[in-house]
ROFI-219745 format. One line per 8 residues: number of its first residue (from 1); their letters; for each residue x, y, z of N, C-alpha, C. Coordinates in pm, 1 decimal, padded with zeros to 6 digits. Example, Ala and Ser with C-alpha at 12.3 -4.5 7.8 and 13.67 -1.06 7.14 Angstrom:
ROFI-219745
1> AS> 01319.0,-00569.0,00780.0,01230.0,-00450.0,00780.0,01320.0,-00330.0,00780.0; 01285.0,-00225.0,00708.0,01367.0,-00106.0,00714.0,01290.0,00003.0,00787.0
//
This chain:
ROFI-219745
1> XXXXXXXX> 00084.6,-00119.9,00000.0,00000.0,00000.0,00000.0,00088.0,00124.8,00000.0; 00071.2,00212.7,-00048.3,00111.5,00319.9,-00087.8,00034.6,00468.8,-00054.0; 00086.0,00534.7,00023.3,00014.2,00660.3,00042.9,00062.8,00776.8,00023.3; -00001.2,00851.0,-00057.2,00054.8,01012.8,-00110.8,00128.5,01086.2,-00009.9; 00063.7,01081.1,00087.8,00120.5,01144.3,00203.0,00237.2,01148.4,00265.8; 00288.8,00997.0,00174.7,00440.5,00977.6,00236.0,00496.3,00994.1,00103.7; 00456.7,01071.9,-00006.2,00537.9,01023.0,-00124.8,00657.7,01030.2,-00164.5; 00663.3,01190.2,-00080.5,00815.1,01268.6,-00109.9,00932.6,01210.9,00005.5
9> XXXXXXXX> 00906.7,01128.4,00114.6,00977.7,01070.4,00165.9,01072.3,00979.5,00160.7; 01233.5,00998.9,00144.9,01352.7,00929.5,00118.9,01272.8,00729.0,00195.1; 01276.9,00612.4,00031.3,01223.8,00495.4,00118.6,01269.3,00479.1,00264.7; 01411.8,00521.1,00273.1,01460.8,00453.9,00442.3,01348.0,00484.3,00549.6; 01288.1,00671.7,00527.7,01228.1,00721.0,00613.3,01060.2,00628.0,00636.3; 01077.3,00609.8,00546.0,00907.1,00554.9,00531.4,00919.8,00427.3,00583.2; 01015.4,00313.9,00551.2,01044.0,00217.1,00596.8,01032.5,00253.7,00766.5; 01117.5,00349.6,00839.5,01095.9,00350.9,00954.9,01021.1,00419.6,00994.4
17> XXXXXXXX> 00928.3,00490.8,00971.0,00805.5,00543.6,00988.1,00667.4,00420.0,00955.5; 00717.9,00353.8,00922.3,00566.9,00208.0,00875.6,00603.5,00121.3,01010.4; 00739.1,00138.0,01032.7,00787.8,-00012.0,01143.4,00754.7,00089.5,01258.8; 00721.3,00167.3,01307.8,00664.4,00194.3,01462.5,00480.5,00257.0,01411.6; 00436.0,00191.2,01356.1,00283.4,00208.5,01343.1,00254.6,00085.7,01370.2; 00151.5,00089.7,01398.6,00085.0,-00074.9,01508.2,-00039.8,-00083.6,01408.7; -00042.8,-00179.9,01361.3,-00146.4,-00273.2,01305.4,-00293.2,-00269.9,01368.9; -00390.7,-00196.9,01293.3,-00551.0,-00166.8,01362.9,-00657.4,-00220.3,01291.3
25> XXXXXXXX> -00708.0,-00339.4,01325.6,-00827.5,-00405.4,01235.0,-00950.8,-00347.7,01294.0; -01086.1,-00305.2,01197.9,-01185.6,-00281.0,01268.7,-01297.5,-00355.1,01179.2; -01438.1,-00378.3,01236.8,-01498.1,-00405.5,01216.6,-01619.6,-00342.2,01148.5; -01674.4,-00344.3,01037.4,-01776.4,-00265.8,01007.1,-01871.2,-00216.1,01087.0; -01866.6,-00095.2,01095.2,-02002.9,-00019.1,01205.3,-01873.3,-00017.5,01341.0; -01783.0,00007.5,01364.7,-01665.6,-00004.3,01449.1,-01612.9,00126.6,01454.4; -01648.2,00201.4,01595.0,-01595.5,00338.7,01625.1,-01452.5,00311.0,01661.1; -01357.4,00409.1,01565.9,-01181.2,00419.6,01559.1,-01226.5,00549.3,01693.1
33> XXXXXXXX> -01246.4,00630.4,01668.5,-01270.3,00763.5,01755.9,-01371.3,00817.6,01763.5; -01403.4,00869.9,01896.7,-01518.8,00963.1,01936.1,-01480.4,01068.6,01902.9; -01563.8,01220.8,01847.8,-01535.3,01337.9,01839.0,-01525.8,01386.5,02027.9; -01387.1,01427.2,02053.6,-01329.3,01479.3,02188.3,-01269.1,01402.4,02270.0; -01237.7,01257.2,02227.2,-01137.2,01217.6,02273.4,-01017.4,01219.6,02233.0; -00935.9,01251.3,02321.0,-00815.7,01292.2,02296.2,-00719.7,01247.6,02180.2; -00706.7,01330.3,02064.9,-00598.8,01279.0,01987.3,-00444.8,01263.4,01954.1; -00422.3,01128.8,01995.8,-00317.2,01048.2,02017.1,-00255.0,00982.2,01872.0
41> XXXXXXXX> -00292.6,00934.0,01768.6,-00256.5,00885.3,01645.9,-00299.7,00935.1,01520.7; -00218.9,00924.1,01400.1,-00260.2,00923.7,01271.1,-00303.1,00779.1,01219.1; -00375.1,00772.0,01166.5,-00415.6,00631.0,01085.1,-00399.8,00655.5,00948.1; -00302.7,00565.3,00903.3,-00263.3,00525.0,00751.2,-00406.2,00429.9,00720.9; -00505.1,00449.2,00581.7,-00563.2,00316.2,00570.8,-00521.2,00204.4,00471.7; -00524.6,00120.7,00488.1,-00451.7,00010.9,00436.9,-00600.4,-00049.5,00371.8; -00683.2,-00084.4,00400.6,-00830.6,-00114.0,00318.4,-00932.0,-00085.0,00390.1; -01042.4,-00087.4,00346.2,-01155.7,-00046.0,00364.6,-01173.8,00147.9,00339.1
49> XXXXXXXX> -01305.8,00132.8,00349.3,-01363.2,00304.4,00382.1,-01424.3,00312.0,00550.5; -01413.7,00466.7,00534.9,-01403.9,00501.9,00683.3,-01473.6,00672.3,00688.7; -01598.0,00664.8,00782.0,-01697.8,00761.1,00741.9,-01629.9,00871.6,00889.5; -01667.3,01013.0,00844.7,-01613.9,01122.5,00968.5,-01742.6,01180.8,00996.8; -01768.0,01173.3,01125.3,-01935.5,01261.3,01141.6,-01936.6,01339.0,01251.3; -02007.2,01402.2,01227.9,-01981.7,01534.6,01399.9,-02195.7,01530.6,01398.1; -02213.8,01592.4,01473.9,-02363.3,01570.9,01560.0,-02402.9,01709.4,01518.9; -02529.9,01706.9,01465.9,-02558.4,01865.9,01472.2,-02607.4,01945.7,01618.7
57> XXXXXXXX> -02652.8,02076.2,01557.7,-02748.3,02115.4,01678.7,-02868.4,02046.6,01734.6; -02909.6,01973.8,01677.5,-03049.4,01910.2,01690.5,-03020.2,01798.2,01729.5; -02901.5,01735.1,01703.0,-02830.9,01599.0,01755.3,-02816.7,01487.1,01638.4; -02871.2,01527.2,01475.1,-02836.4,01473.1,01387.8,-02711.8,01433.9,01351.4; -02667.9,01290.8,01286.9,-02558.4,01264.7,01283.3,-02499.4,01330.7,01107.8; -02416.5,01386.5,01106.8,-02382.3,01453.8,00982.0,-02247.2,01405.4,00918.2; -02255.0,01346.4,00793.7,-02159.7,01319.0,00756.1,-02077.8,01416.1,00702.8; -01918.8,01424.6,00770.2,-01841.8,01498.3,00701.2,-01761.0,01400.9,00558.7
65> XXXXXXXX> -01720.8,01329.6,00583.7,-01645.3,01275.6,00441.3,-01639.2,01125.0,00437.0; -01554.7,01065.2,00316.9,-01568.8,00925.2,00352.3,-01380.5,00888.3,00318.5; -01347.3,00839.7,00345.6,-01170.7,00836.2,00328.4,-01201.1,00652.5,00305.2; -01086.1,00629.8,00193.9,-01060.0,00481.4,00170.8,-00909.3,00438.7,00153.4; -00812.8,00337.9,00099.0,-00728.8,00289.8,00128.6,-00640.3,00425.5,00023.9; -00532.4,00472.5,00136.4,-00404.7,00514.9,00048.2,-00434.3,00648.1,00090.2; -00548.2,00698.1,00165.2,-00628.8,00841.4,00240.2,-00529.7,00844.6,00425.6; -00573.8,00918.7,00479.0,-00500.8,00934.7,00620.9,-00637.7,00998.0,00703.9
73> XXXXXXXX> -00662.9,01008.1,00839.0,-00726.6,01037.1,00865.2,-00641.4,01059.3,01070.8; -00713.1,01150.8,01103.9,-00641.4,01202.0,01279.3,-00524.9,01299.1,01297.0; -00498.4,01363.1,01173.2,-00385.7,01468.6,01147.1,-00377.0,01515.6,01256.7; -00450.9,01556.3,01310.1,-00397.2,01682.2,01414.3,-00323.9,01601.0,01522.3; -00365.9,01486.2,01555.8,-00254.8,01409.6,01661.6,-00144.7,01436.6,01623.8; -00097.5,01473.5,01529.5,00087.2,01477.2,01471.9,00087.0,01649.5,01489.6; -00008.3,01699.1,01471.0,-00012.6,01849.0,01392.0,00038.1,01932.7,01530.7; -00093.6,01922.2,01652.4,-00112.7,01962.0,01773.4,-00114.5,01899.7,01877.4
81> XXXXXXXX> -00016.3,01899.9,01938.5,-00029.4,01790.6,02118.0,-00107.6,01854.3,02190.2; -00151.4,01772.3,02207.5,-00296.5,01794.1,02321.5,-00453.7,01862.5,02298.6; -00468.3,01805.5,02158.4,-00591.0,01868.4,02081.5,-00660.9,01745.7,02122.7; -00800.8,01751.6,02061.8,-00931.4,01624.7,02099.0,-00956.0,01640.4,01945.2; -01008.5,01542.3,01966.6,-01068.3,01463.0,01811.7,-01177.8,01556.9,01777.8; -01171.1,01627.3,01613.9,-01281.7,01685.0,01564.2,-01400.5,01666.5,01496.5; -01423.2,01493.9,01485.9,-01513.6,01400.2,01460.4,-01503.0,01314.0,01477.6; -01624.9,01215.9,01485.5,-01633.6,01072.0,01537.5,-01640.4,01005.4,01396.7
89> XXXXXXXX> -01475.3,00933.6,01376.5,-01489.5,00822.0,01274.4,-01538.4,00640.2,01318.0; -01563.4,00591.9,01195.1,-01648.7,00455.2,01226.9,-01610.6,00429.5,01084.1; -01592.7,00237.1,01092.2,-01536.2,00196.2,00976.8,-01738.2,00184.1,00889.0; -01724.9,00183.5,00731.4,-01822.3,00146.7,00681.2,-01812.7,00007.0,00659.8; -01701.2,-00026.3,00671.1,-01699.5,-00187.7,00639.0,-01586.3,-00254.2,00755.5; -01564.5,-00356.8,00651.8,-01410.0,-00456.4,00733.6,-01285.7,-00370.3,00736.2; -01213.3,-00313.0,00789.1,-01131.8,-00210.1,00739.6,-01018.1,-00234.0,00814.5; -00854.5,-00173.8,00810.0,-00743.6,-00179.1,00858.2,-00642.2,-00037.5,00872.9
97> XXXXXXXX> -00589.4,-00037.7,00932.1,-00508.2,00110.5,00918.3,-00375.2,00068.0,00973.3; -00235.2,00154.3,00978.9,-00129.4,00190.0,01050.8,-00181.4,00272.6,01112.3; -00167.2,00267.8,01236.5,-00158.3,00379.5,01342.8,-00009.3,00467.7,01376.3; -00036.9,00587.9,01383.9,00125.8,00620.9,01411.9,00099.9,00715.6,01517.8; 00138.9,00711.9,01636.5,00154.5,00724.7,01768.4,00211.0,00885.9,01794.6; 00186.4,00986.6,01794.2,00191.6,01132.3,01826.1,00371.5,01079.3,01896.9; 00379.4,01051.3,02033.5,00543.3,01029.9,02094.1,00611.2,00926.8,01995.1; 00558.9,00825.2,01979.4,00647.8,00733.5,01855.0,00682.8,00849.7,01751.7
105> XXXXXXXX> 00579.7,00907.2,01710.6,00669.1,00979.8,01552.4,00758.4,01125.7,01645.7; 00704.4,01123.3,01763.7,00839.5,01278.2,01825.2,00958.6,01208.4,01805.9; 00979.2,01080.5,01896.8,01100.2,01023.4,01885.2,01147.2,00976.2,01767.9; 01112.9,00908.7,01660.4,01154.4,00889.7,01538.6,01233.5,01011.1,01462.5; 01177.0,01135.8,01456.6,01197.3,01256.0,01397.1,01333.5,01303.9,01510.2; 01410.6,01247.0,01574.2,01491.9,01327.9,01663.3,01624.6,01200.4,01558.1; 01608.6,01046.3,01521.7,01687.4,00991.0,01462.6,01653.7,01012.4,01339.8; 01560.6,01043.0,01250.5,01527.6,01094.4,01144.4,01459.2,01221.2,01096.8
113> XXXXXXXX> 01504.2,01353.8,01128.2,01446.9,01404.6,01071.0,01333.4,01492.3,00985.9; 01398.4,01395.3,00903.2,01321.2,01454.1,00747.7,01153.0,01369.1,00730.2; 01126.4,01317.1,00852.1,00995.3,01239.7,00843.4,00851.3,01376.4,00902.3; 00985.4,01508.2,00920.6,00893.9,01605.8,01003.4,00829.9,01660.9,00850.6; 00852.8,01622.0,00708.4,00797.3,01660.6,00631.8,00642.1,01608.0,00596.3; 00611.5,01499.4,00670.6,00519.3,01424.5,00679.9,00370.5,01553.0,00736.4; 00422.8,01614.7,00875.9,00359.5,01723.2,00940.1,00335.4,01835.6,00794.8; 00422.1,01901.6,00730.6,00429.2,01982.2,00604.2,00342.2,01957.6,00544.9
121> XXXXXXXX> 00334.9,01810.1,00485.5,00199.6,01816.1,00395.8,00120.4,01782.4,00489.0; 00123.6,01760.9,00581.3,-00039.0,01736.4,00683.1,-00099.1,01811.0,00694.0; -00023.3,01980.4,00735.7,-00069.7,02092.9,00721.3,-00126.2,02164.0,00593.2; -00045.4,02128.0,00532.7,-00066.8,02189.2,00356.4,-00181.5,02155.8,00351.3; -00185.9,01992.1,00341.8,-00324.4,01936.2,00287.6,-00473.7,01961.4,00375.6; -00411.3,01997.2,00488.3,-00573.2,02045.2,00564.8,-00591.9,02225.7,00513.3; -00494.1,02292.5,00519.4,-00527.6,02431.1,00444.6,-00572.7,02440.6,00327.4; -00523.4,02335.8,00210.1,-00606.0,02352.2,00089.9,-00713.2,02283.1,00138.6
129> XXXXXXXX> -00751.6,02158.3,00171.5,-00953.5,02156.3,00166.5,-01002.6,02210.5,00216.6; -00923.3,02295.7,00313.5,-01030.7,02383.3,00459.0,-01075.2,02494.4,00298.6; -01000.7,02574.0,00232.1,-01020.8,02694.5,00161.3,-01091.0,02620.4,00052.0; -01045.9,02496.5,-00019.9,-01146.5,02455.6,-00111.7,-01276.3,02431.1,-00074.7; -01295.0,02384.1,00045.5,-01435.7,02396.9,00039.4,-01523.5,02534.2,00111.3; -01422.9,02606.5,00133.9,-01497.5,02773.7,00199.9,-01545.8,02875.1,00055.1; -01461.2,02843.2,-00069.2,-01511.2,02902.5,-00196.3,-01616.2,02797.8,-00229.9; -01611.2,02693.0,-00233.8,-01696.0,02652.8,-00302.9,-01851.2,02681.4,-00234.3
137> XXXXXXXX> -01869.2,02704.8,-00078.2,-01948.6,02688.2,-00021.3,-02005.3,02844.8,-00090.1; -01958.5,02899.6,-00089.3,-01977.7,03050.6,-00140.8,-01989.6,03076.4,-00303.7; -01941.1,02918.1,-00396.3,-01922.5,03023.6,-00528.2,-02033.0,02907.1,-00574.6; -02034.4,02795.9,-00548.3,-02061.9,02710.1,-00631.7,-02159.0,02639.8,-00594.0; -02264.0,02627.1,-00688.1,-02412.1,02584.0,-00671.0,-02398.1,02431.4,-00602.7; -02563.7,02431.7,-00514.6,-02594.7,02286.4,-00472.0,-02574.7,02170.8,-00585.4; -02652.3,02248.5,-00691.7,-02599.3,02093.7,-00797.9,-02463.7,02033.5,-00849.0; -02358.8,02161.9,-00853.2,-02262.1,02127.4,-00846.2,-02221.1,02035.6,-00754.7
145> XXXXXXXX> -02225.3,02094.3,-00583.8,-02162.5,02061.6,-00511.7,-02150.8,01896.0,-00513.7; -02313.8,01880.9,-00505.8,-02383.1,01710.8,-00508.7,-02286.7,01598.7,-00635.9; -02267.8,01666.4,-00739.3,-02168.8,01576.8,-00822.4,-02009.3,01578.4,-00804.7; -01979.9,01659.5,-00773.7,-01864.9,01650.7,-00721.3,-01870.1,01568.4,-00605.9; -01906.5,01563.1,-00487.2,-01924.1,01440.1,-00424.6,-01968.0,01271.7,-00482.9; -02008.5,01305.9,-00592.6,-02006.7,01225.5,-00611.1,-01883.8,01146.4,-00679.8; -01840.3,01247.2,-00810.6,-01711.4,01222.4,-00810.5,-01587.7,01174.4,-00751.1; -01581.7,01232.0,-00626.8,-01483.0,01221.2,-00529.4,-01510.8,01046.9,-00449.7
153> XXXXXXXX> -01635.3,01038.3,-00468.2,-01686.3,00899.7,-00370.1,-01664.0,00776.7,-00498.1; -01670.4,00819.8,-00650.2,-01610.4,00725.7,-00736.2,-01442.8,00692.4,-00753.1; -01409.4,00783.5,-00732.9,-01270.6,00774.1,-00641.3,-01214.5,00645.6,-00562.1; -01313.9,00630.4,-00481.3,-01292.7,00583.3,-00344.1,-01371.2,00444.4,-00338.2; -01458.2,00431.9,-00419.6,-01552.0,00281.6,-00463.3,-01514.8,00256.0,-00542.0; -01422.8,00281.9,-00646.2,-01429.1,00181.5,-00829.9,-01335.6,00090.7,-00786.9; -01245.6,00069.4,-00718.2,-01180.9,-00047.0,-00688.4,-01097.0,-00062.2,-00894.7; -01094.2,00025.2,-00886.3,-01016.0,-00025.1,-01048.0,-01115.0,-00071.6,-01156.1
161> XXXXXXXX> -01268.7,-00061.2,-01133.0,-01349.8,-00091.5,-01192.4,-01420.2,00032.2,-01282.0; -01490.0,00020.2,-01358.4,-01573.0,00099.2,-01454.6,-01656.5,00252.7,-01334.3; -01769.0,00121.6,-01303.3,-01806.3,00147.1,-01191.0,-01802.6,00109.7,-01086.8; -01895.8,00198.3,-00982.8,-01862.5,00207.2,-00873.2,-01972.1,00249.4,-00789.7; -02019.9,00151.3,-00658.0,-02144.9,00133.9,-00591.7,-02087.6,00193.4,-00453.5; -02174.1,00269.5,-00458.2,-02156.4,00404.4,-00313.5,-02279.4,00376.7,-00243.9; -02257.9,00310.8,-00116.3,-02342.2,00265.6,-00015.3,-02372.8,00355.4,00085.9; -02410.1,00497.7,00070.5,-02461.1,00587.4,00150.2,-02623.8,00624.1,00118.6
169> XXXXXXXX> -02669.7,00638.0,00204.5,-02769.8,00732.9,00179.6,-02773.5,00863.9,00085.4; -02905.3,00909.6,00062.5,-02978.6,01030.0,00009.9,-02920.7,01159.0,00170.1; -02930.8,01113.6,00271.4,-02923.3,01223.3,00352.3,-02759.6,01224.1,00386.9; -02687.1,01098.9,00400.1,-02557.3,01158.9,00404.3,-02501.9,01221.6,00274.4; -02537.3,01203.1,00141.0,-02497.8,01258.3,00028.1,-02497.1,01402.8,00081.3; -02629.9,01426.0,00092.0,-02676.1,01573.9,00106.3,-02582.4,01630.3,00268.5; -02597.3,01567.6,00297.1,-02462.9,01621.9,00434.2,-02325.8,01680.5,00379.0; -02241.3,01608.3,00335.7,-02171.5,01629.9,00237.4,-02126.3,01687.8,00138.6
177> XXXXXXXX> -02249.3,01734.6,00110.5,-02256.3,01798.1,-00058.1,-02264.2,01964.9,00022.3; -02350.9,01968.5,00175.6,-02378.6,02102.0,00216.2,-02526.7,02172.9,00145.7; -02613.7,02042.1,00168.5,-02727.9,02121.3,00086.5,-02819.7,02002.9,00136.4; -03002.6,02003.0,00071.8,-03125.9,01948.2,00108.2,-03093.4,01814.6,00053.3; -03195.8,01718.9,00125.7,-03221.8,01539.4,00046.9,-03259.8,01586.7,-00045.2; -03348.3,01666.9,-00050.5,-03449.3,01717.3,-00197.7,-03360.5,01776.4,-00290.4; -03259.2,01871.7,-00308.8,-03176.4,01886.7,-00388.0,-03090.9,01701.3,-00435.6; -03073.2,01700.5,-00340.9,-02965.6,01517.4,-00377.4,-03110.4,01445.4,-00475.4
185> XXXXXXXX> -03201.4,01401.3,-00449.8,-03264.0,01338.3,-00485.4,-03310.2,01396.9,-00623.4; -03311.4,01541.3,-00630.3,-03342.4,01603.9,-00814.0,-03200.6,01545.5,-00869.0; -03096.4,01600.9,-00791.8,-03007.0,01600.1,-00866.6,-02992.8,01412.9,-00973.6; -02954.7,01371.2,-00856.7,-02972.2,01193.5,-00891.9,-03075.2,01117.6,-00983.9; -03187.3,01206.4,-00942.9,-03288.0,01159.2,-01063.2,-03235.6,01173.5,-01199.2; -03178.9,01292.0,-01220.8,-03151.9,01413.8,-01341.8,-03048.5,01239.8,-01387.5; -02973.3,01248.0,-01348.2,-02859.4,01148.4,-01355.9,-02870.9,01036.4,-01390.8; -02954.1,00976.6,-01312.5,-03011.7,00814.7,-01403.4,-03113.3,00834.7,-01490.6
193> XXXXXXXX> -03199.0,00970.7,-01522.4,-03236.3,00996.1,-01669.5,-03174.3,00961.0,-01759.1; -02989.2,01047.2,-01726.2,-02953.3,01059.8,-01818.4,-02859.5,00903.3,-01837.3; -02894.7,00802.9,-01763.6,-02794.9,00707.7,-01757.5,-02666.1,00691.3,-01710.6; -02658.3,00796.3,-01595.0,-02477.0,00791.6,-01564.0,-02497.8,00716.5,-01392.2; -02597.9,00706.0,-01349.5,-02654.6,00633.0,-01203.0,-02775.6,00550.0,-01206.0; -02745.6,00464.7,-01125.5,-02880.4,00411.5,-01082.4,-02885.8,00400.6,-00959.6; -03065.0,00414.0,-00937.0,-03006.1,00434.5,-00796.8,-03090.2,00316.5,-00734.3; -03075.5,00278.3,-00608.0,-03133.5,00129.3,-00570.0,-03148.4,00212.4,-00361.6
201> XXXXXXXX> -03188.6,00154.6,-00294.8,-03255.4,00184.8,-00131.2,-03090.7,00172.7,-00063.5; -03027.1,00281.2,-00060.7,-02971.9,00297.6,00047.8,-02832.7,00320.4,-00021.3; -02805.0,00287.4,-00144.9,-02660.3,00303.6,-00249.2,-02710.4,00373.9,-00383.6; -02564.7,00406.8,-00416.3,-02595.8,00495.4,-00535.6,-02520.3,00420.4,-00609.3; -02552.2,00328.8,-00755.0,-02434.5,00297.4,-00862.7,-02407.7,00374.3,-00931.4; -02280.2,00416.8,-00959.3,-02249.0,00526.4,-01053.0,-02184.5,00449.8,-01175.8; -02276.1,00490.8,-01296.0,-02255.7,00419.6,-01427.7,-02136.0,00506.8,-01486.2; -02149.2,00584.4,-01521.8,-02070.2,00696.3,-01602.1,-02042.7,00818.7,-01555.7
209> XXXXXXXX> -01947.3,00784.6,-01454.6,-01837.8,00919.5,-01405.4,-01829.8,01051.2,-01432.5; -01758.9,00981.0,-01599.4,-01743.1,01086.3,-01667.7,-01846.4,01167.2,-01762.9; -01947.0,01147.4,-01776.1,-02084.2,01220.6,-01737.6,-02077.8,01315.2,-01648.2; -02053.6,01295.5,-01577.3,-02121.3,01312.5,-01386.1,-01998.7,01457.4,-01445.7; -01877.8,01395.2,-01431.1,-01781.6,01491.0,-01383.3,-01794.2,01626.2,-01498.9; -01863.3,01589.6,-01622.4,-01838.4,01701.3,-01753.9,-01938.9,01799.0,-01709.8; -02093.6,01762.2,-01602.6,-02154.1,01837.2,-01555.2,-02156.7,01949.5,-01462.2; -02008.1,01931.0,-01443.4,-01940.2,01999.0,-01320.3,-01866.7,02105.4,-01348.9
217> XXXX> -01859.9,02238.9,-01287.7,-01738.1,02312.2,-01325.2,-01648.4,02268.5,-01314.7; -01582.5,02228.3,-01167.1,-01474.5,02166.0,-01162.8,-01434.7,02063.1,-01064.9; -01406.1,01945.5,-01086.8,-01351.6,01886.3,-00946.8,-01231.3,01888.0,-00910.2; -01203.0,01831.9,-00796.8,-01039.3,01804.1,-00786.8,-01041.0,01682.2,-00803.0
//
């Protein structure tokens, strides 16, 4: 397995940055973290997907994102000592991770280094989505938003395949996307009109991506 996050890292470093992460199997429907308990590790994922949700005002559970193998998830344990967890993740399926230990990676970085570049893009990469999604929330329409999520979730389901079957709901879509079920549900209709989804009780199959994605101003 291979993760972006370590890409620019000399192999030796990564080699010893993989050998003090501890091996984490979870079980589908299996809470990794509560939002406010204390964060202590980064998790590398090695397989499965893995959903992030915070509680609204009303006490609704809201999905923030969905991360799958070769993604990272608990940054700020490396970022900030002595921060709490800013959502409650839970595996969607059978899933696995490296854990890497906030004091394991202090001490590593005192015999190596150059593994403090790891923190660099940790930071980088939370400043660009924090701002990518503060314009978009501001520039770019609900219908947009809704395919681009979807995009991003074909990503993360095609398994190297054509398509790709996204096992969320109509209301976590719309969590996500930052907009109504009723917007998700026009939008999706519009979509398996046009033949690029079908949709079935509780998953979305996405036929043709690249459909999806030409409807879009822009994704990443």
């Amino acid at each position: 397995m291979e993760w972006p996050l370590l890409a620019d890292l000399p192999p030796e470093d990564v080699r010893e940055l993989l050998s003090i992460a501890r091996r984490r199997t979870f079980e589908k429907g299996e809470v990794v973290f509560h939002r406010d308990d204390p964060a202590e590790s980064l998790h590398l994922i090695v397989r499965g997907r893995f959903a992030a949700r915070v509680a609204s005002q009303v006490g609704d559970s809201v999905l923030l994102d969905v991360l799958g193998p070769g993604q990272a998830f608990g940054e700020l344990a490396l970022l900030l000592p002595g921060e709490r967890r800013s959502a409650t993740v839970s595996a969607l399926e059978d899933g696995e991770t490296r854990s890497v230990f906030r004091d394991d990676f202090a001490r590593l970085q005192r015999s190596h280094p150059g593994v403090k570049d790891v923190l660099l893009r940790l930071l980088a990469e939370q400043v660009r989505r924090t701002s990518d999604r503060i314009v978009e929330a501001h520039h770019v329409d609900a219908d947009t938003r809704v395919r681009r999520r979807l995009c991003e979730l074909a990503a993360i389901y095609a398994d190297g395949e054509r398509e790709a079957v996204v096992p969320l709901t109509q209301d976590d879509l719309a969590s996500m996307a930052g907009t109504s079920r009723a917007t998700v549900n026009r939008v999706l209709r519009e979509e398996q009109k046009s033949g690029a989804v079908m949709l079935e009780r509780g998953r979305v199959t996405l036929l043709d991506v690249e459909a999806i994605r030409s409807r879009c101003r822009w994704v990443r």
